[in-house]
N, C-alpha and C positions, 0 to 999 in steps of 0.2 A: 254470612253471605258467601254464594259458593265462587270458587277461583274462575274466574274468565283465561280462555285463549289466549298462550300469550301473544301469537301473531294476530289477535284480534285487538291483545292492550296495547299496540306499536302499531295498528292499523296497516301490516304491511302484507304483502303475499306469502303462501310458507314454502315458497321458489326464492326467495328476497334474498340478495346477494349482503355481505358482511356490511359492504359501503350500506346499502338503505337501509337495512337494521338500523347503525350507528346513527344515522341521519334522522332517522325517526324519534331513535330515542333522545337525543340532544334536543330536537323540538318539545317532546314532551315534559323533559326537564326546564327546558325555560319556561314553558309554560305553566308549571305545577311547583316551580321552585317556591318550598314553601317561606323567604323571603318575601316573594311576592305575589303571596297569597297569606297572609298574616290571619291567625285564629279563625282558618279555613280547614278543618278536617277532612271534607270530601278532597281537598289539591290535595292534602299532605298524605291519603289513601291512594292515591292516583298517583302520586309521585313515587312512593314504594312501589306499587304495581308494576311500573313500567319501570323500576331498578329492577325487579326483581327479572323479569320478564328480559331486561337487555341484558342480564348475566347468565341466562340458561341459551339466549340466542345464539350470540357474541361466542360460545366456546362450540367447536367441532363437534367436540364428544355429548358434552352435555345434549345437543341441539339433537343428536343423531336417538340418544335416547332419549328425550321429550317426544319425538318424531312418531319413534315407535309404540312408546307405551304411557303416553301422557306423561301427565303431575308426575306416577308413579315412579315413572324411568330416573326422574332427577329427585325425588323427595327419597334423605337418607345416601346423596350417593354424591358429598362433596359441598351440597351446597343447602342450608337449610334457612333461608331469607337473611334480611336486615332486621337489626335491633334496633337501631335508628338514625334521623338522618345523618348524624356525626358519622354512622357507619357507611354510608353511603358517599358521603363527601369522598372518606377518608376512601375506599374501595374504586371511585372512578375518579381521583383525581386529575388522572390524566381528559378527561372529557371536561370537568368543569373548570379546568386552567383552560383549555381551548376555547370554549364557552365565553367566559367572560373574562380573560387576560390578566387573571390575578388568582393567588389563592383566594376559596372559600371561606366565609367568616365561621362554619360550622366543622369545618377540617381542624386538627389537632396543629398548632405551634409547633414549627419544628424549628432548631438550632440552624447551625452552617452544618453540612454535609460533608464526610470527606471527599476531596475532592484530587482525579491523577492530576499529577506532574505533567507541563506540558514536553512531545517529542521533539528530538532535535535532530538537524540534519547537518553531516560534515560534507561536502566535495571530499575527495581523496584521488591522486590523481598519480597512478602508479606508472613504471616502464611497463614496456612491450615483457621481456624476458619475466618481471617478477609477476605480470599476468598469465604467464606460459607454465613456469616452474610454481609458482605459489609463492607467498614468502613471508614473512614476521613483520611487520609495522609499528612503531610506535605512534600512537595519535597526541596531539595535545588540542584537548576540548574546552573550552567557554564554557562556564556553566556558571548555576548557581545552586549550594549546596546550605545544609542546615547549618545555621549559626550554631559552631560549638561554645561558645561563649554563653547562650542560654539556650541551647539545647533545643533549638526552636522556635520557639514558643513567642521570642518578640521583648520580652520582657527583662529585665534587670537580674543578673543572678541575686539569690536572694528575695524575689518578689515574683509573681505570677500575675496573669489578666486576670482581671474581676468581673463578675460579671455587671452587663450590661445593665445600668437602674432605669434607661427610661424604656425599656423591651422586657426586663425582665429577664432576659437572655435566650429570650426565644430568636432574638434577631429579626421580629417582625412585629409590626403594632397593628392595631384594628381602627380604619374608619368606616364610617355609614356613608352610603351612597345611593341616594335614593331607595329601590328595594333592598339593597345588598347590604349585607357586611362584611366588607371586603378587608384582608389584609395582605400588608405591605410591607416592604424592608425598611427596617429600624431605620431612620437617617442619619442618628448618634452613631449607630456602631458597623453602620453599611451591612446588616444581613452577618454577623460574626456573633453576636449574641455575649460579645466579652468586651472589655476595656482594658488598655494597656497606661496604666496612668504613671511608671517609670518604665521609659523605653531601654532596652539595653544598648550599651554605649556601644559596640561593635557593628550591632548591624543594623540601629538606630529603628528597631521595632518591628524587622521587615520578615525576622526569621531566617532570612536567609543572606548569604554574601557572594560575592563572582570568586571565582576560582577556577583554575585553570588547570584541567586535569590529564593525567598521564594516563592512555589505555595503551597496552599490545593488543594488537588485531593481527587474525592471520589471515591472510587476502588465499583464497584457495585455487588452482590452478583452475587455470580456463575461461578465467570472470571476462566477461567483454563489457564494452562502454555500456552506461546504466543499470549494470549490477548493483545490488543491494543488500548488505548485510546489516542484520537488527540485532543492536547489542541491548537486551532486555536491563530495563532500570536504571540506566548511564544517561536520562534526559533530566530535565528538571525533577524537583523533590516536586510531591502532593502537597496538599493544604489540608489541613484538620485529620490526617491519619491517612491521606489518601496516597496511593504507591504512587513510586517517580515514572514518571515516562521514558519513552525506550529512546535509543540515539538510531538513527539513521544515517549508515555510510555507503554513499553514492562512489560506485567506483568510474575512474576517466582514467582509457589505457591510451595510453602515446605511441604515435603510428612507432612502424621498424621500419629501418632503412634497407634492413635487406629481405623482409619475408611481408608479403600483401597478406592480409587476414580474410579469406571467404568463413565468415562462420570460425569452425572448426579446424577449417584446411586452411592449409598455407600455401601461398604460393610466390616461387620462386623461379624467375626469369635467367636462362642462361644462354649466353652466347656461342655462338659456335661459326667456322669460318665456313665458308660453302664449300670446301675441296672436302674438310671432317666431316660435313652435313652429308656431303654424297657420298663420300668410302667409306664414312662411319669412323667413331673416336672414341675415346673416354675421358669422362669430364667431372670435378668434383665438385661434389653440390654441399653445401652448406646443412646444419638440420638445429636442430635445437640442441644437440646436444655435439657428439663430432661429424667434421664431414664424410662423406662417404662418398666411394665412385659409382658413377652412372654408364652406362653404356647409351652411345649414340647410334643405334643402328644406321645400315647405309640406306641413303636415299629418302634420309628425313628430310620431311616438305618446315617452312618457315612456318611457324606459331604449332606446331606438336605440341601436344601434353601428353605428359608422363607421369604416371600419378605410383608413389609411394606410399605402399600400405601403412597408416598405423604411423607415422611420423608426424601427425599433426597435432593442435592441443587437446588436451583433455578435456571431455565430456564432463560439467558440472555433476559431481556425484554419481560418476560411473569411472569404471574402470575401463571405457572406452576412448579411444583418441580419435581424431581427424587424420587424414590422407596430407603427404605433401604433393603437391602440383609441381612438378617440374614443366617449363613453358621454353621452345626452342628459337632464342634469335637467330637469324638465319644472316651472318655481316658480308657484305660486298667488300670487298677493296677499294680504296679510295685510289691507289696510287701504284703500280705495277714497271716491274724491271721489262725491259725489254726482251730478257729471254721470257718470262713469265705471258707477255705477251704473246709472243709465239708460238708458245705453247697452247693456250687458249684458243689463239685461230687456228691450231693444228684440229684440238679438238673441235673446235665450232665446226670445222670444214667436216670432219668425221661425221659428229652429228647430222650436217646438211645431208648425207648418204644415203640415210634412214629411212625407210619408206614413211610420208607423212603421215600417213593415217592411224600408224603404229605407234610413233613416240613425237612428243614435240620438243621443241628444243631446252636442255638445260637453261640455257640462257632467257628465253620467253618465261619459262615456266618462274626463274629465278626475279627474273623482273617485272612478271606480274604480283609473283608475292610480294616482292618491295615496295612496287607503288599502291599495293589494296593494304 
């Protein structure tokens, strides 16, 4: 019998998107599942067809030459049909677990699978300065780790798991279900395919025990709140050969009292009186490391900024830094001598001289800044 089109054995367009491919052929497998079509040749022909037919669709490459050069394009080049349907189970299992919510009765018995370790996650909640600088941490983590007592495994030293007698150690049994022969996890042995019939006395058969372990962490300069460092393997152990999972440490940085965090830049608030504000002064600023002077030029207005190259935190993985912000309070006096006073209306009266249009007064100018 010569081979049919395969967009003709899927009934679909040969424009047909991955989704209606899939979709097609899931129909036609419940339809031609040869469970239920028992000592029916023509289903169980038709049900290879349409395998055959949704493995040359189903892949990019294959599809692209099927496209081009027919049968020819894909015969000898990856894929040479099914042997049978045990092949075919076993080859789209992922479709007939979706299908019908259970392994296939014609799929191969499989054991427990190794399985990861699950990850774990620490809070970690450092200062201001060791988020700035970087610094060594020692963690101590919750965990649970392999029982060295037996080495894992659950069992007594001296004795091992056996396998399972009423699975056979497959860790699954087979019932009929109407069309189907469906199988399911052992109930004896929960899907483990083994029996532990003397538990080890430490860790009372679980394999594993809590323990509470010591890591150094080195928290690297510049981390801000939400940062995440993945210590690969420090999560829980696997089951059956499977790798541990990885630890997750969430870093939380504690505000600073003397420096506001934008980002990368810092910023730092300094006062100054209004007589330095206007003749100008010098002022010493704080940094991450020693402080250093500032120059206050004359006739700085209230809220200046002054930005310092390269004195802010470090760039995650660059040898860049942030800017520090210097921000200018601009202080009134609350409370004045009496010569201080007269002096002040010396100047105010000066001031009033002015032609208006040209300067406004220190005093307006000063106390509009204070009240905005």
């Amino acid at each position: 019998m010569s081979r049919r089109d395969y967009y003709e054995v899927l009934d679909v367009a040969r424009d047909a998107s991955k989704d209606e491919i899939k979709k097609a052929y899931r129909k036609m497998a419940m339809q031609f599942h040869p469970d239920r079509n028992p000592d029916d040749p023509e289903a169980e022909r038709k049900f290879k067809e349409a395998a055959e037919a949704y493995e040359v669709l189903r892949d990019d490459d294959k599809r692209e030459r099927y496209d081009r050069f027919g049968f020819e394009g894909v015969n000898g080049n990856g894929f040479s049909g099914f042997t049978s349907n045990e092949d075919i189970f076993s080859h789209f299992s992922d479709i007939f677990g979706d299908l019908f919510g259970f392994s296939m009765g014609g799929a191969r018995a499989r054991g427990p699978r190794p399985t990861a370790g699950a990850d774990l996650r620490y809070n970690l909640e450092v200062t201001f300065r060791q988020a700035a600088k970087g610094a060594e941490v020692t963690l101590k983590i919750p965990k649970r780790v392999a029982c060295d007592e037996c080495g894992g495994t659950g069992a007594a030293p001296g004795t091992r798991p056996t396998t399972c007698r009423h699975c056979g150690g497959s860790g699954q049994v087979h019932q009929t279900q109407g069309f189907f022969r469906v199988a399911m996890t052992c109930p004896v042995c929960r899907g483990q395919g083994t029996m532990i019939e003397t538990p080890c006395p430490k860790c009372k058969g679980a394999g594993t025990v809590p323990e509470v372990k010591e890591l150094s962490v080195r928290i690297p300069a510049g981390v801000d709140n939400g940062s995440r460092l993945r210590l690969r393997g420090e999560g829980e152990p696997g089951e059956y050969g499977g790798p541990p999972g990885d630890l997750y440490v969430v870093i939380y940085v504690e505000e600073d009292k003397t420096f506001r965090r934008q980002a990368q830049d810092l910023v730092y608030t300094v006062e100054v009186g209004f007589v330095d504000a206007a003749l100008g002064a010098r002022v010493q600023v704080p940094t991450l490391d020693e402080p250093i002077d500032m120059d206050v030029p004359k006739g700085t207005q209230p809220g200046a900024v002054f930005t310092l190259k390269g004195l802010g935190l470090p760039h995650l993985g660059s040898a860049h830094k942030g800017d520090l912000l210097v921000e200018v309070r601009v202080a009134t006096p609350t409370s004045l001598t009496r010569k201080q006073e007269e002096l002040l209306k010396e100047f105010q009266a000066l001031e009033a001289k002015k032609p208006l249009k040209k300067v406004k007064s220190f005093f307006k100018k000063a106390g509009k800044a204070m009240s905005g």
